[in-house]
N, C-alpha and C positions, 0 to 999 in steps of 0.2 A: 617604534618601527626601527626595525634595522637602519645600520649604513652600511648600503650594498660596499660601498668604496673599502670598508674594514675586511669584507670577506676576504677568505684563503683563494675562494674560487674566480673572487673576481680580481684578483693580482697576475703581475706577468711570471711567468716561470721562468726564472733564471737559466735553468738550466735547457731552454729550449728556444731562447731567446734570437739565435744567429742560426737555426735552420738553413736560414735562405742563403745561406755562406758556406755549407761544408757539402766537402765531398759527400757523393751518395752515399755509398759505406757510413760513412759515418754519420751522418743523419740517419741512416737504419738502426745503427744503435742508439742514437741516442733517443729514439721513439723507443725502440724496444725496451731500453732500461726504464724510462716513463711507464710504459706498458707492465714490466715488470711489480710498479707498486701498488698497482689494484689491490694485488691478492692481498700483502701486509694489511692495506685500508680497509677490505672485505675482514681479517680477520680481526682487526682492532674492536670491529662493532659486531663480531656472532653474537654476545649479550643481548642488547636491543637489536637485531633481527627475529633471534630465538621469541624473545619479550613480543613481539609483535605476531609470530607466529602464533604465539600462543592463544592471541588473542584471535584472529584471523578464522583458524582452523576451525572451533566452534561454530563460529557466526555461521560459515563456510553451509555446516554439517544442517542449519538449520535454516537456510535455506535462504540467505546471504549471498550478498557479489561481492567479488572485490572488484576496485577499480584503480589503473594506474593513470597518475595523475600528472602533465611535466609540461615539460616546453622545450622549446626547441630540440634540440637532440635528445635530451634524459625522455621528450614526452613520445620523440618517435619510437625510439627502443622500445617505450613502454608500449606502445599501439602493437607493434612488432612482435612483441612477447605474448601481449593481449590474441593476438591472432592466431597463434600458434596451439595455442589451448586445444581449442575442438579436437585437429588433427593428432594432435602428439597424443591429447590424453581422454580424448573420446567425450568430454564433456559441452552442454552448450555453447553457442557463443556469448549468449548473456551472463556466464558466469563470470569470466575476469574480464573487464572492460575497459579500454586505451581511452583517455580521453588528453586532448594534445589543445593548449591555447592556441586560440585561430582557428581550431577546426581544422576539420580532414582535410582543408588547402592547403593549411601548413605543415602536413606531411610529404607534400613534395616541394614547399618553395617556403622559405623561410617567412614569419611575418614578425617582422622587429617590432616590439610593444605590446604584443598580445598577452605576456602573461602580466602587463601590469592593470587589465581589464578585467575586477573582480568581479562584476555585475555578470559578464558572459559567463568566465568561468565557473559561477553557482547555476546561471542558466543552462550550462552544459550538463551540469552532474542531474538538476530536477528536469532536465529531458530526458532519464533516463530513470526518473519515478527514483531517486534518493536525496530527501532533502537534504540542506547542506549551509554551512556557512562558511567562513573564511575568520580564520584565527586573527583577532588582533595585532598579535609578534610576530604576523608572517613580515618578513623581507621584502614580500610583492602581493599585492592584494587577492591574485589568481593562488586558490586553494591548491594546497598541496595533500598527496594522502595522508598525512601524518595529521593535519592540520581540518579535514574533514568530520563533521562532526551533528551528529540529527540537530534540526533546526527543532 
């Protein structure tokens, strides 16, 4: 099992540290510059996204869901994104599917602890007819899609 306390993501950002201290101006940039190293981090990994698409796109074609799978914020996005599907691109709504620990309450109100509840989170995915387990080396016992996998 991980130690969450080792991640990158679970450290404080130095450089975002005193917020609550600077001029507006200057808290605009310094989100913005934050904001600015998405893109670097999106392109560090094209490799494994590509890797993944590849693998995706088939399944896709033969008659496959995909599901995004997260928590707290990463998991609303993904409901977010998941919803957009039908409209944008005229497809089902059962074909990409949001699934968010805590359930569709915590898409509007945060529930602290939900994604360390692995039982729900495989209960979530086989309510929707995909079995499922949860990786060992996950960091938090609630499956992640990477980490998804036929029972």
């Amino acid at each position: 099992m991980t130690n969450l306390r080792r991640l990158a993501t679970e450290q404080p950002n130095p450089r975002t540290a005193r917020l609550d201290r600077l001029a507006i101006p200057e808290l605009l940039r310094v989100i913005n510059r934050e904001d600015a190293t998405v893109a670097a981090a999106v392109a560090r990994t094209i490799p494994q996204i590509a890797r993944a698409v590849r693998k995706i796109v088939p399944r896709l074609k033969r008659g496959g869901r995909l599901f995004y799978i997260g928590a707290g914020t990463s998991g609303r996005l993904g409901c977010v994104d998941a919803s957009e599907m039908p409209p944008t691109y005229g497809v089902p709504p059962t074909l990409v599917q949001g699934i968010i620990a805590g359930g569709p309450d915590a898409l509007l109100r945060s529930k602290e602890g939900a994604e360390d509840d692995g039982a729900a989170g495989i209960a979530d995915i086989a309510a929707r007819g995909a079995p499922a387990r949860t990786s060992p080396s996950s960091p938090t016992p609630a499956p992640k899609l990477w980490q998804v996998q036929p029972a």
